[in-house]
C-alpha positions in Angstrom: 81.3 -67.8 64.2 79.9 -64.6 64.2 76.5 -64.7 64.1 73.8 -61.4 63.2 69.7 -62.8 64.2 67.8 -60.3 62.6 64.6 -60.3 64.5 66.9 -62.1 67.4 64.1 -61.0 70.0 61.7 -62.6 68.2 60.7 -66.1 69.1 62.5 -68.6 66.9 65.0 -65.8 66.2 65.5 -66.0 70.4 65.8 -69.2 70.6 68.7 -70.3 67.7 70.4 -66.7 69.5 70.9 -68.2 73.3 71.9 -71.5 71.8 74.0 -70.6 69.4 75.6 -67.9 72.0 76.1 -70.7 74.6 77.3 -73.1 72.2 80.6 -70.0 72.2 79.7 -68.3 68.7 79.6 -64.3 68.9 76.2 -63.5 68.0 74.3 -60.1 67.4 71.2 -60.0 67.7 68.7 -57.0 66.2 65.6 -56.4 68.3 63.2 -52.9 69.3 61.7 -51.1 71.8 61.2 -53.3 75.6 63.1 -56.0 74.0 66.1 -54.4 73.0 66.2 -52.7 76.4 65.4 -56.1 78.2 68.0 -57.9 76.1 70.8 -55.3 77.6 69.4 -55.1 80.9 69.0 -59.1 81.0 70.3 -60.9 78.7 68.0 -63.3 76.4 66.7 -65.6 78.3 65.1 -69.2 76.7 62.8 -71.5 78.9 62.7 -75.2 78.3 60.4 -77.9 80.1 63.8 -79.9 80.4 65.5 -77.3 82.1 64.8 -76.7 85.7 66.2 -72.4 85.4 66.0 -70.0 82.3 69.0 -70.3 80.1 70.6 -66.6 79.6 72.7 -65.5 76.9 74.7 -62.4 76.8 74.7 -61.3 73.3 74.7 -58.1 71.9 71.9 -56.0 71.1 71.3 -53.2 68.5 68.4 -51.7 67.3 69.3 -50.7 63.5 70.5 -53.5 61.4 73.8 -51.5 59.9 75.0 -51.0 63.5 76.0 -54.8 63.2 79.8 -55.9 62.4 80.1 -57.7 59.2 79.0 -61.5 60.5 80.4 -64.6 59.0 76.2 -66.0 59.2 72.9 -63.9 59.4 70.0 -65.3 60.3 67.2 -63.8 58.9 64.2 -64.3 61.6 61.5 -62.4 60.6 57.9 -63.0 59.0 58.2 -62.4 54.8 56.0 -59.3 55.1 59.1 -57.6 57.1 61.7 -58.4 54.7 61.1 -55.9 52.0 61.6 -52.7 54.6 65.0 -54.1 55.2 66.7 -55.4 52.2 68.8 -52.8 51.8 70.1 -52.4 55.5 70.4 -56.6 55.2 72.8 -56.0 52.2 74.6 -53.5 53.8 75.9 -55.7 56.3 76.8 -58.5 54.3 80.2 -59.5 52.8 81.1 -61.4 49.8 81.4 -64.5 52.0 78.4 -63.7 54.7 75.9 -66.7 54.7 72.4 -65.3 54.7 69.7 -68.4 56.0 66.3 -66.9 55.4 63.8 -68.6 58.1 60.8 -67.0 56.5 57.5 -69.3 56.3 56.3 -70.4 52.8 57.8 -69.9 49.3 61.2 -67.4 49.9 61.9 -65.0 47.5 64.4 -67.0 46.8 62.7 -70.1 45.4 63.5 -70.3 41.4 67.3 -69.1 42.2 69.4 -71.7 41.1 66.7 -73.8 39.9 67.9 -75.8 36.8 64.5 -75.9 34.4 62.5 -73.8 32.5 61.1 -71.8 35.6 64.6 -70.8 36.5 65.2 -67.4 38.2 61.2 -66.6 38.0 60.4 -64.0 40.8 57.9 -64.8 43.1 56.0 -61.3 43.7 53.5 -62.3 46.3 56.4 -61.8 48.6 58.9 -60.1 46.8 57.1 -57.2 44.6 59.1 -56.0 42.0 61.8 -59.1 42.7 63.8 -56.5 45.4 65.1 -59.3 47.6 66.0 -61.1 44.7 67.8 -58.2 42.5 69.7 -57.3 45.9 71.0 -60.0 47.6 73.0 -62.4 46.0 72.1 -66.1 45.7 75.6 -67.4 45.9 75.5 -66.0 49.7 71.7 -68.2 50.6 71.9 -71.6 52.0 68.3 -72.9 52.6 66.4 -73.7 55.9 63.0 -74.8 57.1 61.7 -73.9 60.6 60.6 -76.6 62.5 60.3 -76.0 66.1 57.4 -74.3 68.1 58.0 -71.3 70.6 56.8 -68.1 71.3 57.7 -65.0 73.3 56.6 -65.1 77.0 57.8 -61.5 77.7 60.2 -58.7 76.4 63.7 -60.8 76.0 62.0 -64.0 77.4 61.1 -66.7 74.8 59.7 -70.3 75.9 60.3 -73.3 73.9 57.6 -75.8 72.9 58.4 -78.3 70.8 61.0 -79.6 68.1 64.6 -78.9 67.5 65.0 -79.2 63.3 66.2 -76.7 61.0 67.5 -79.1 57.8 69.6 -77.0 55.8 70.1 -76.9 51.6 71.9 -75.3 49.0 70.0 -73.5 46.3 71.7 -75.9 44.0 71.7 -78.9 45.9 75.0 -79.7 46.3 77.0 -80.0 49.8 79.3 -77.8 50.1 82.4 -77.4 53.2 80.5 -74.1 54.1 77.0 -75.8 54.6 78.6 -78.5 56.4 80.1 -75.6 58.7 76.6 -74.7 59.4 75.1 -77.8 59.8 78.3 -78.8 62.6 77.2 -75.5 64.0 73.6 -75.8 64.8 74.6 -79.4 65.9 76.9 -77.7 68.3 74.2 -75.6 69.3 72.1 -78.4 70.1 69.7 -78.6 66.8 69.3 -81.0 64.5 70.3 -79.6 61.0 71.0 -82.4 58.4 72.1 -81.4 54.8 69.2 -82.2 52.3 70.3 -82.2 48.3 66.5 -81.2 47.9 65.4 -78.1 50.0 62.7 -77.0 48.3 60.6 -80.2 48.7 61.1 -79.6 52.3 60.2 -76.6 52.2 56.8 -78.0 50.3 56.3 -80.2 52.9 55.9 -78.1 56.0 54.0 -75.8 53.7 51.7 -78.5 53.0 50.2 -78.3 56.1 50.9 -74.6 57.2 49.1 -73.3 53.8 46.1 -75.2 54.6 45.1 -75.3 58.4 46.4 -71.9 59.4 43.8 -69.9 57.3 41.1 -72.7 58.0 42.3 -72.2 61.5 41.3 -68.7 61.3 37.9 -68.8 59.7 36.8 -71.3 61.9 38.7 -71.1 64.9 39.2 -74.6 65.1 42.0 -76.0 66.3 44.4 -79.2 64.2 42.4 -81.9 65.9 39.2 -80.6 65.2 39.8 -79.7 61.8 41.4 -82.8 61.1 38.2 -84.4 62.9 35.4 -82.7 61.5 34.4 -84.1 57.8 33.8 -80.9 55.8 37.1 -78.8 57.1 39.2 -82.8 56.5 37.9 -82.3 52.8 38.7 -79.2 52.3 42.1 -79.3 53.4 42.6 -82.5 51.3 41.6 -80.9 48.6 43.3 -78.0 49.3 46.6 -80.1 49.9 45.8 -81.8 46.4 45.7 -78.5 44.2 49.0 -77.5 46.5 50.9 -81.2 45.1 49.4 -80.5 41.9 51.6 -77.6 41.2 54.7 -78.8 43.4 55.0 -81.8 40.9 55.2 -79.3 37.8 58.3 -77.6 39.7 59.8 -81.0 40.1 58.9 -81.5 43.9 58.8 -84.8 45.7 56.6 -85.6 48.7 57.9 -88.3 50.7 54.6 -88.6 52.5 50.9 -88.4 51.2 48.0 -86.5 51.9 46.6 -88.6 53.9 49.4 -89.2 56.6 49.9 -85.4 56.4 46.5 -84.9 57.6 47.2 -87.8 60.3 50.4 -85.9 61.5 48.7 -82.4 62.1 45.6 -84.4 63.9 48.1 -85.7 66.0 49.1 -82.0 67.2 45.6 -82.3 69.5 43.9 -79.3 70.8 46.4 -76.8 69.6 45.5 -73.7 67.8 47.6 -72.6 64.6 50.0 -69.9 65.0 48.1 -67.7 62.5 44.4 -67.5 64.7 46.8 -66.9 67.6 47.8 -63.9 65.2 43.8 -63.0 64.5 42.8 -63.4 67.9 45.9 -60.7 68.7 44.8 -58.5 65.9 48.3 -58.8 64.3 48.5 -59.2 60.6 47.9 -62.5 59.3 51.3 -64.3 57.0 48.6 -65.3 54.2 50.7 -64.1 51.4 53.5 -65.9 51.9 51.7 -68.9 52.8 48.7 -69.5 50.7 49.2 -66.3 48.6 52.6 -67.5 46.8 51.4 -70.9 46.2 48.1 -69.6 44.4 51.1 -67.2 42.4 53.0 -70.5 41.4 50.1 -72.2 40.1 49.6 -69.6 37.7 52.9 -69.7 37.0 52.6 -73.7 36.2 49.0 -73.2 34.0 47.5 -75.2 37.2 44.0 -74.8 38.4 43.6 -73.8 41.8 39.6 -72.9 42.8 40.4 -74.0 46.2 43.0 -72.4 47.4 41.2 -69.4 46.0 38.4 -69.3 47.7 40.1 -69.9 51.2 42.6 -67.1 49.9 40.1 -64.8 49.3 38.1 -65.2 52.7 41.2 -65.1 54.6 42.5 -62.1 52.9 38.9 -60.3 53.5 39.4 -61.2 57.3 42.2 -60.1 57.6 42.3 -56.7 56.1 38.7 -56.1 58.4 41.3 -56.7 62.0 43.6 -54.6 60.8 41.1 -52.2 59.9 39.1 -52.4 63.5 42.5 -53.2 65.1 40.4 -55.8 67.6 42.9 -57.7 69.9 43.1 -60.3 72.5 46.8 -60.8 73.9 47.8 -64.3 73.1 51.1 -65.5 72.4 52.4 -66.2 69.0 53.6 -69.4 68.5 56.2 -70.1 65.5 56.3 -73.4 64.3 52.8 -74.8 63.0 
């Protein structure tokens, strides 16, 4: 297929790039400054503990999005903060028939799109003001994804790989379709695991579960998963946190096929690591709390649910935030996508 990976230098944009390029598709990818000339000069390269050299891909490399061929797939691989600047260069590229998969943490702008019930085609302005992304692109062309795995970028056009291989796909709708099964046989291909879920956004609810809750608690106390998991006040408050969360998932017809509980077990069992939004405060770059804690405060009001909270961790995080941007203080760690 031909592939576009907007924000292809990017880590988990790099990574689904050289693997879907060595798996034969024709892929694009969209990158800036010492990537993009390190992705022409190079190649993009992906290291894995399993492999004993750097895998390389040849792909190509453009720095504006419109300078891309009309792809059969785009991959939209950047943070939801960045999508708004380029909606309209995103929809300039697309056919009628272009699959757009959205990989953006947190509730997409997509979310009430096809959503039979009385919230049906709400827009979710924490991270879509005015409803752009949703009044430009259209949903027929989305098929769902959730992010799974854990890299980050090493160096200009040089991503490592840390952990996990999953990106299930869904259809707005639910239903599978001969194009979604396309996909899914391609990332399979490409060596991910991609099955076809009839329920995408309780998946999506899932891995937000967790990132919703110990990023920012991550980030004020800059704990890592084990010892927030460990330590009885910051275990309450993220069970709490996670309760208010199910609360309004429920209303929006969302299943949880595991509790709080083992949710809380499963992100203790990460160990030592720190969340990929302190190694974002630590490197003074802005912090994904809209999209992640932000949104689901939005939905609850949406749903008439109660959500003090979430608030409160909302609102220090937000503070925090806006004060290292402001001082622009930064210590150069990688980023790492995933968790």
């Amino acid at each position: 297929m031909k592939i576009c990976v907007i924000g292809g230098g990017g880590a988990i944009g790099g990574y689904l790039a050289v693997m879907l390029a060595r798996a034969g598709n024709d892929v694009t990818v969209v990158a800036r400054g010492a990537t993009l000339a390190a992705i022409k000069e190079r190649g993009l390269a992906l290291i894995m503990d399993d492999q004993p050299e750097p895998l390389v891909a040849q792909v190509k490399a453009v720095e504006k999005i419109r300078d891309a061929e009309t792809p059969d797939v785009v991959i939209l691989a950047v943070k939801a903060h960045q999508v708004e600047p380029i909606i309209n260069d995103l929809a300039a590229i697309m056919g009628p028939d272009t699959i757009l998969i959205p990989m953006q943490n947190g509730i997409p702008w997509w979310y009430f799109q096809k959503l039979n019930g009385e919230y049906q085609d709400h827009s979710v302005e924490t991270v879509d003001a005015g409803g752009l992304a949703k009044k430009t692109i259209n949903p027929n062309n989305i098929i769902g994804c959730v992010v799974y795995p854990a890299t980050f970028t090493q160096a200009p056009g040089v991503i490592r790989h840390v952990e996990g291989n999953r990106f299930p796909l869904g259809e707005l709708d639910g239903k599978t379709t001969e194009r979604i099964q396309k996909i899914s046989e391609m990332m399979g291909a490409a060596g991910f695991k991609s099955p076809i879920l009839d329920d995408i956004r309780s998946e999506i609810w899932l891995k937000l579960w967790g990132n919703m809750t110990f990023n920012p608690i991550s980030s004020l106390t800059h704990g890592t998963l084990e010892g927030i998991c460990q330590y009885p006040l910051t275990k309450e408050l993220a069970r709490n946190m996670m309760a208010e969360a199910q609360t309004i998932a429920e209303k929006l017809g969302v299943t949880f096929r595991v509790d709080i509980e083992r949710r809380i077990a499963g992100a203790e069992k990460v160990g030592k690591h720190k969340t990929s939004m302190l190694q974002d405060l630590e490197a003074g770059r802005s912090l994904e709390i809209d999209a992640l804690l932000g949104s689901v405060i939005e939905l609850g009001k949406i749903t008439q649910t109660s959500t003090p909270c979430l608030n409160t961790v909302f609102a220090l995080t937000k503070y925090l935030d806006e004060n290292v941007q402001a001082s622009k203080g930064s210590l150069a760690l990688p980023s790492v996508s995933g968790y």
